[in-house]
N, C-alpha and C positions, 0 to 999 in steps of 0.2 A: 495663627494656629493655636489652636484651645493647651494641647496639651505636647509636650517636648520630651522626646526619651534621647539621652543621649546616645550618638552611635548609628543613631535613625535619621533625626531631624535636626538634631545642634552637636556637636561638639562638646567636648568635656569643658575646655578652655572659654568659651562661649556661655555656655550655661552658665557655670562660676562667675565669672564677670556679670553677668545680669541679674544674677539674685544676689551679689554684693552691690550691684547699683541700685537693687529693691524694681526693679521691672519682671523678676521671674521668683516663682515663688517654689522652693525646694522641699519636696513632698517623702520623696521616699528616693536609693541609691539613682539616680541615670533618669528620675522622673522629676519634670516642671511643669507648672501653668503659670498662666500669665496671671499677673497680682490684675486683683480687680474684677476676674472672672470669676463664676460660681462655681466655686473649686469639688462642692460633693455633687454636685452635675456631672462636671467634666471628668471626673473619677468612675460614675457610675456609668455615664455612656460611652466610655472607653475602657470598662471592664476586663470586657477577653483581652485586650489588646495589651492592657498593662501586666495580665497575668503571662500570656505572650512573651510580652520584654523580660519578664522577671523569673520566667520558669518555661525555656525553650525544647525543655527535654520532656515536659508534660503534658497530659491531655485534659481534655472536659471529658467526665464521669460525673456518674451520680442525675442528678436530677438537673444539672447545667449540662449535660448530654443531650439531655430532652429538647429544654429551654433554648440552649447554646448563648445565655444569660445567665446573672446571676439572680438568684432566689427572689421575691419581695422584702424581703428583709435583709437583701445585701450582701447574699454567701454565694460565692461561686465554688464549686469541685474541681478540685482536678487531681489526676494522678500517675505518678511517678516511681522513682526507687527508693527516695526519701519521703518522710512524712514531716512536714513545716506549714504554718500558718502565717500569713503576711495581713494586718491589718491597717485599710489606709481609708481615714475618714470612717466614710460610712460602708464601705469595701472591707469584703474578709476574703479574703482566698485561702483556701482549705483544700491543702493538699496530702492525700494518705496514699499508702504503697499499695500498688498496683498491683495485678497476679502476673508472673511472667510464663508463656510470653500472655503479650497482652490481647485483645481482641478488638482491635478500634475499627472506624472507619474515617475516609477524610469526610472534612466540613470545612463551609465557606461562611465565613462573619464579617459583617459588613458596619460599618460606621462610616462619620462623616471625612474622616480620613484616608477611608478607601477600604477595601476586603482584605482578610487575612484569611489566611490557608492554612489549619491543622488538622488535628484530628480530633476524634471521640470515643469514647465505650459503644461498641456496638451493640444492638439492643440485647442480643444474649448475655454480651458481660453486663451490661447495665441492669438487667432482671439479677444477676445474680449478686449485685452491689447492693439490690434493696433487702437482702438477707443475710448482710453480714451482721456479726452480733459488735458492738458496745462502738459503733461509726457514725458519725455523725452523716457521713453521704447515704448512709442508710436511714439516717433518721428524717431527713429532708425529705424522702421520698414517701408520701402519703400511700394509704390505702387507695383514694383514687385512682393515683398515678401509677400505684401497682395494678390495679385491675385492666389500667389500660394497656401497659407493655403488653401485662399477659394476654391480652385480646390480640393485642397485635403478632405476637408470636402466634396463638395460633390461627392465625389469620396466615401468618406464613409459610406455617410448615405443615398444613391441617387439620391437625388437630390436638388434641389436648398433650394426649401422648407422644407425638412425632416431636410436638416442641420441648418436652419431658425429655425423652432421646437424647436430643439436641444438648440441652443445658448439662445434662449431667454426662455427654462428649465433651464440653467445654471445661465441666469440672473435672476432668480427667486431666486433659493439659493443663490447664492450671493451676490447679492442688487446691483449688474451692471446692472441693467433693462433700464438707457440713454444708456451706452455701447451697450447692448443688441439690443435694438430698432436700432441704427446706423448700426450693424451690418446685424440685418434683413433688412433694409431698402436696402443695400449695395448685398446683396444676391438675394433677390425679385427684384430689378429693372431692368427690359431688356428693356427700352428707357428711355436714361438718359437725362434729361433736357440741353441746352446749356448752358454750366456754364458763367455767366457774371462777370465782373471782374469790380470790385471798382477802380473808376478811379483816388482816391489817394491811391491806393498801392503802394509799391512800392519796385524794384527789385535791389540790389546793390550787383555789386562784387565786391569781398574781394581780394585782391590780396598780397603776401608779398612776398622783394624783386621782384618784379615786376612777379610773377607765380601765379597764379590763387588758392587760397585756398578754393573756396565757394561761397556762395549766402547768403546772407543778406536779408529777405522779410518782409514786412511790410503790413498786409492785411485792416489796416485800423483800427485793433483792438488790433493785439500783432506781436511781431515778430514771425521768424522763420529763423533757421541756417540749411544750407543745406552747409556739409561740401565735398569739391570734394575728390571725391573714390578716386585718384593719389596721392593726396597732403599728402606727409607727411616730416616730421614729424607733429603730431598732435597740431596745436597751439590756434585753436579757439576751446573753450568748450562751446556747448551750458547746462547750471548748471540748470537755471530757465525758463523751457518752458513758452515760451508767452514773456520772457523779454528780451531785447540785452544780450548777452553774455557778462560775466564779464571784459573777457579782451578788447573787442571793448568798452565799457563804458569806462575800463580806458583810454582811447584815446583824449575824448571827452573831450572839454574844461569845466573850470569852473570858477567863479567871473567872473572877470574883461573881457574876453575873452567872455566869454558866455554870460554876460550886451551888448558887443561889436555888438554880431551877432546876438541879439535879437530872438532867435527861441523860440519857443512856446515847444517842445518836443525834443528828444533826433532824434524824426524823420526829423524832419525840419533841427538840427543840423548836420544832415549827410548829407544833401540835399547840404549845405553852401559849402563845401569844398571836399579835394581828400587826401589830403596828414597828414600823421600820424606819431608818434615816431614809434619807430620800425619797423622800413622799413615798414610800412603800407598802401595802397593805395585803398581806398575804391569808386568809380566810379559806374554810374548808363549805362554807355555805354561802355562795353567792348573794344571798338574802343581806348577810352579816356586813358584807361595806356599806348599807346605808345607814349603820348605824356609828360610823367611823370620821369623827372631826379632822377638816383638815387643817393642815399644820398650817397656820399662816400667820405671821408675826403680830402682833396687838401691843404688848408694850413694848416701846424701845429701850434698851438698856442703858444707852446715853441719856434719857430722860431721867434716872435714876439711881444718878451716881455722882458722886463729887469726891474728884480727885482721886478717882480707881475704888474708893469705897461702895459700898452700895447701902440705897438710900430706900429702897421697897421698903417692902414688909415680906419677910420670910414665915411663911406658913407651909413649912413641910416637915417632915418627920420629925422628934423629937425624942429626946434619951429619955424622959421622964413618962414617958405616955403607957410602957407595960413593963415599967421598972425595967427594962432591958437597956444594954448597949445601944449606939447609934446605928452599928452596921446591920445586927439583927433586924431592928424596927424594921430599916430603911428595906431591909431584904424581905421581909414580909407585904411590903406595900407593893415591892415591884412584882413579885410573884404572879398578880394579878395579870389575864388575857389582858385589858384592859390598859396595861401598861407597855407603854410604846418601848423595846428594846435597842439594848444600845450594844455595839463592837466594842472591844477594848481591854488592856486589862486589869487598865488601873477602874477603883468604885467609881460609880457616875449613877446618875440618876437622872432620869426626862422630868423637867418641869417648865410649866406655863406660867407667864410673870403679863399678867393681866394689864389694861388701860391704864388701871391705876393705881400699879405698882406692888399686888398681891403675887407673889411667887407661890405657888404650888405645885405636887406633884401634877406632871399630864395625864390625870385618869380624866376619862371623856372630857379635854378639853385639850386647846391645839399642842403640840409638843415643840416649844421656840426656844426655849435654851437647855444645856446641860449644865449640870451640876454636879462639882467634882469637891466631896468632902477629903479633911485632911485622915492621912492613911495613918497608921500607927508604926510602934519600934522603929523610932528615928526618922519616920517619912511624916510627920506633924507642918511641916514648912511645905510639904510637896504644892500644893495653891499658891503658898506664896511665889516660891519658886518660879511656877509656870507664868503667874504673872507677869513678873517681871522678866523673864525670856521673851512674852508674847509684845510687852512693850519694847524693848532692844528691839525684836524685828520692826515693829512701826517705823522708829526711829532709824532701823537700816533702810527702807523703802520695801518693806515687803506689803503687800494687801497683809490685815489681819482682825480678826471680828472684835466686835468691842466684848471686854472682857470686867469684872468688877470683883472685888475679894466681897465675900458675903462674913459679917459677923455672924456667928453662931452662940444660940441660949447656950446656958448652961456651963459655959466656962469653956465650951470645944473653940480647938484649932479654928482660923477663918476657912472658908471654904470657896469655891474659887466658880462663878457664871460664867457661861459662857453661850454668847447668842449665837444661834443656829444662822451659817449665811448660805443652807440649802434649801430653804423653803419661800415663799411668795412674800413677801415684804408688805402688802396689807389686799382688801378682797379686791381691789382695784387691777391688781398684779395676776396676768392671766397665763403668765409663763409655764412652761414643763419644766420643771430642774431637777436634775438628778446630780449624786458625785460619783463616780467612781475611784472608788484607788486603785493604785499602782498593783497592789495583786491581783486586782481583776484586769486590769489593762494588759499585763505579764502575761494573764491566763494562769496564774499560779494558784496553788492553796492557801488557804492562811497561815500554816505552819510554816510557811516557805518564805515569808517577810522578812528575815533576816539574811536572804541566801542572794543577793542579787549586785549586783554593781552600777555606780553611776553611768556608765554607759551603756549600758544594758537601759534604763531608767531613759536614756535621751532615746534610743532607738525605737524605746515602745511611743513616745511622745511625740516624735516629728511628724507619724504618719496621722495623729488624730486630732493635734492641736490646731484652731483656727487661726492661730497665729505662731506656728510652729518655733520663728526665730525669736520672737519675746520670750516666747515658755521656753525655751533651750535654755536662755540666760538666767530666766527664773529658779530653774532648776540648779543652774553651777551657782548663783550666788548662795541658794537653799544650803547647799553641800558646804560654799564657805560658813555661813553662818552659824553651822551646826557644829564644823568643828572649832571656831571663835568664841561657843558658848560653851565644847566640850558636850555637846547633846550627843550621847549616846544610842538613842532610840530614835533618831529619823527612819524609819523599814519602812516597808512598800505600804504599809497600813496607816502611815503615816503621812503618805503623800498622794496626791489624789486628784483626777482632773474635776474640774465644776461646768456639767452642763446645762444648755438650756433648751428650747426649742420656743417658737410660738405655738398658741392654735390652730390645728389644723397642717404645720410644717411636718414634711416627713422626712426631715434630717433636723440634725441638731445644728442652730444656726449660730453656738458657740461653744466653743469647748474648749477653757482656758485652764490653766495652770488654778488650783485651789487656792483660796487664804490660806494660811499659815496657822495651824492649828497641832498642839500637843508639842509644842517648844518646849526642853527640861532641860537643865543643866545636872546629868544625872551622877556627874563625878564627888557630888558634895553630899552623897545621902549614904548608910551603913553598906557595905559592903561590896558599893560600885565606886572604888576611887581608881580603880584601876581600866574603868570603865571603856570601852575601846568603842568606834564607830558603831553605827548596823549595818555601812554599807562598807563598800570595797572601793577605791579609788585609786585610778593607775596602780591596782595590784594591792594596797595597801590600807591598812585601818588606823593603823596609830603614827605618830610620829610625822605627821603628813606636814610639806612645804610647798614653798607657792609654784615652786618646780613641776610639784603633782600634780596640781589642780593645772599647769600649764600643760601638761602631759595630757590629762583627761580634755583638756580646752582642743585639742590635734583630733583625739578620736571620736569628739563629739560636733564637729567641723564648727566651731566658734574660733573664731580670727585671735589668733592670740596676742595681739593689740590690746584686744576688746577685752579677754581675759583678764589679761592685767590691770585693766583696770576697773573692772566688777567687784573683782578683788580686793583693788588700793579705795576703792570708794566705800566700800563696805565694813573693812576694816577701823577707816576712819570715822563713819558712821557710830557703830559700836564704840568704840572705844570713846569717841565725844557724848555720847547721850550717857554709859553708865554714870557720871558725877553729879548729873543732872537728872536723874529718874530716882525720886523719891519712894519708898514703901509706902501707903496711905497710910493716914496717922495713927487709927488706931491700930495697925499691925505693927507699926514699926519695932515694937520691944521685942517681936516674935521674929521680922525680916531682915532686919539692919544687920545683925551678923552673916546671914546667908547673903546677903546684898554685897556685901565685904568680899566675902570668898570669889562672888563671881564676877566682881570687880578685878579680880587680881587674876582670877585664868583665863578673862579677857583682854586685859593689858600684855601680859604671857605671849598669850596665841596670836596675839594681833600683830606683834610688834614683825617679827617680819614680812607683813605685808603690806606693812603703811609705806 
């Protein structure tokens, strides 16, 4: 049997026992398949059925009323008294609050497990679901598919007006009487006005990997995601009708970058530029992506380094070049449409480190690593720093990209490379890879990265990871590591899945846990000594023991065996590599003290968990 809901097919006791002997594999509460099956398969043609198990009190609405399926791009409707979203794989179930009472009818859905018997929006409440304002069940639902209810309505009731009658009787019982009125209006009109169009709207396509994903619209008041019918796999969700979609927000610069390009709205800020992390290419002329290089790696960074130093040729901005500062310069070159944008809020800059070892900015050339110059007022070590963070993680076993401190003219701070591990590794590499972070996986804002908790963090993860039980652990060891190195700033923008797809796949046929990337030990820099977690853990951000993370190990079902020792392993990890990870030579007069410091809050924090 493909797929296992407890309660239905297996027992609680049963289930647990088979995905600790690794024959069942644990998706989301009371849901399994069998390990080895094609798990975003078995997800999708078991759709209703698992929205079924998961929401017994709700109905199909919206345009999965129609269908009595979920979307081409994997959203099913439904609706109840609450409003929640469950996302598993390539599955979203979107469920918003219903009018009471409600207006359904029964339906019968069939799979290879046999039929299930619920209900649905009946085609009145369903016509009046495709006029509610800022709903995504409303938004699913096309012009097409509105013109057809409406046919069908008056195919029902006779006529235009009878079925008008009708909708706005229904909006009387259930307090949809704006919906209602839209609707009649929509019914009764045979000469429709010239619709004018607001002359700062404005229409952007979405492109990844340079293929057209969608439309981007902007009417002057809120957005709107119109995702192309071909495009899959599903990568843009629109979460919050009326707002950019979560993961085009994560794109979008912040601090220093965002001070840089002065925009007024996130509207303006899309205006500015073309080019994005994850193969992203956002353009207001369709014309304009063939003139967009894609990102694909050319130098390697290990070819050009010895011993963490780096060994290229640095050819990008300079203090000397308009008698200005570095950051000015540097903020002048990025201004450019031309230049690919980056998230964040510490400075960075896109640049392309060539065959043969030319680093430069990425103006029309592929965008493969960042560059993160040293900051000012006591943050001059910040690269070193993160260096040596990003190497402790190596040496704890985390994946992490190769990293290199860059010498800098002029007597500046070193500055810190870092190779991009979300783009095609050379033109031979035909993959789709996108990342997502944790805010978009959340469905949160960007301002909302510090508001979350590790278990919150495993719950978004188990339903989309392809290997749910490794990235579980990935994630608790993450959480140890961070607070072993005193890393303040692990937030949702900081952690992030890494997908991929083939050509031609219309799911993603990996979706792992990220490299490790923006590792700080932020307690040693002016005015963060005090510095506390980003996240929440069993309750807690500072002071935290191996008790806690044993605590989080229970609610995020990780065997606390296993906890233990993820833990004692990690611990021990760190603490044997700091004596032995050297600063490269020529920083050392700049990092050996900082080297020091976090020698000593590693030894600290470690010790009771060795």
């Amino acid at each position: 049997m493909p797929l296992h809901l407890v309660g239905e097919t297996i027992d609680k006791h049963s289930a647990h026992a088979a995905a600790q002997a690794g024959t069942l594999v644990a998706l989301y509460r009371g849901i399994y398949v069998d390990v080895g099956d094609d798990i975003d398969r078995t997800v999708m043609d078991h759709a209703v059925r698992i929205a079924a198990y998961l929401h017994p009190q709700a109905y199909l609405s919206g345009a999965s009323a129609v269908s009595l399926a979920p979307t081409p791009d994997g959203r099913l409707f439904l609706s109840a008294r609450r409003v929640q979203r469950t996302r598993i794989r390539t599955l979203e179930i979107i469920q918003n609050q219903g009018p009471t009472p409600a207006s359904t009818l029964p339906v019968v859905v069939g799979d290879d497990m046999g039929e299930i018997r619920l209900t649905a929006s009946s085609l009145r409440q369903r016509f009046l679901e495709a006029f509610r304002l800022r709903s995504e069940h409303a938004g699913a639902i096309d012009p097409g598919l509105r013109r057809e209810m409406a046919d069908r309505l008056i195919e029902e009731y006779g006529t235009a007006a009878a079925a008008a009658d009708a909708l706005i009787a229904l909006g009387r019982e259930t307090g949809w009487l704006k919906e209602a009125g839209a609707a009649d209006h929509y019914l009764r009109a045979e000469l429709r006005p010239e619709v004018r169009q607001n002359a700062a709207g404005l229409n952007l396509t979405v492109a990844w990997h340079g293929d057209i994903v969608g439309t981007l619209s902007h009417n002057g008041a809120e957005w709107r995601w119109a995702p192309d019918a071909e495009a899959q796999p599903a990568l843009v969700r629109e979460t919050r009708p009326g707002s950019l979609p979560p993961f085009i927000e994560s794109l979008l610069p912040e601090g220093w970058l965002a001070r840089v390009l002065n925009a007024r709205d996130d509207r303006e800020t899309l205006r500015t530029g073309q080019r994005y992390l994850s193969n992203m290419t956002i353009v207001d002329r369709r014309e304009a992506l063939e003139g967009v290089p894609p990102d694909i790696l050319l130098g390697r960074l290990a070819h050009f380094q010895d011993r963490g130093a780096f060994t290229g040729r640095y050819k990008g901005p300079l203090r000397r070049k308009l008698e200005d500062d570095f950051q000015t310069n540097l903020a002048r070159e990025v201004r450019s449409e031309r230049t690919p944008r980056l998230s964040g809020i510490q400075i960075k800059a896109a640049m392309s480190l060539s065959r043969h070892g030319d680093l430069t900015l990425a103006i029309d050339a592929p965008f493969t690593h960042i560059f993160k110059p040293a900051g000012t007022n006591g943050f001059e070590a910040l690269p070193i720093v993160e260096w040596f963070c990003l190497n402790l993680a190596r040496t704890a076993g985390f994946e992490v990209p190769e990293v290199a401190l860059v010498a800098m003219p002029e007597g500046m701070a070193p500055a810190l490379l870092v190779e991009r591990f979300d783009i095609r590794r050379s033109e031979n590499d035909s993959r789709r890879i996108a990342m997502e972070d944790f805010c978009s996986v959340l469905d949160l804002p960007a301002d909302a990265k510090y508001d979350q908790t590790i278990e919150r963090m495993a719950r978004g993860l188990r339903p989309l990871s392809t290997r749910p039980a490794e990235d579980l652990e990935i994630l608790f060891r993450r959480a140890v590591f961070a607070w072993l190195i005193a890393d303040g700033d692990m937030h949702l923008k900081n952690l992030a899945l890494l997908k991929s797809a083939e050509p031609g796949e219309r799911r993603f046929g990996s979706a792992r846990f990220a490299p490790v990337y923006d590792a700080v030990t932020t307690v040693v820099f002016p005015g963060l000594e005090d510095d506390k977690m980003a996240f929440m853990l069993s309750g807690k951000n500072s002071r935290l023991t191996p008790n806690d993370f044993l605590n989080t190990a229970r609610t995020t079902d990780l065997p606390v065996h296993r906890a233990s020792e993820l833990m004692a392993d990690c611990a021990r990890r760190v603490v044997a590599a700091v004596p032995d990870l050297a600063i490269p030579p020529p920083f050392a007069d700049r990092g050996d003290r900082m080297r020091d410091r976090i020698a000593e809050i590693v030894q600290r924090r470690a010790e009771p968990f060795v």
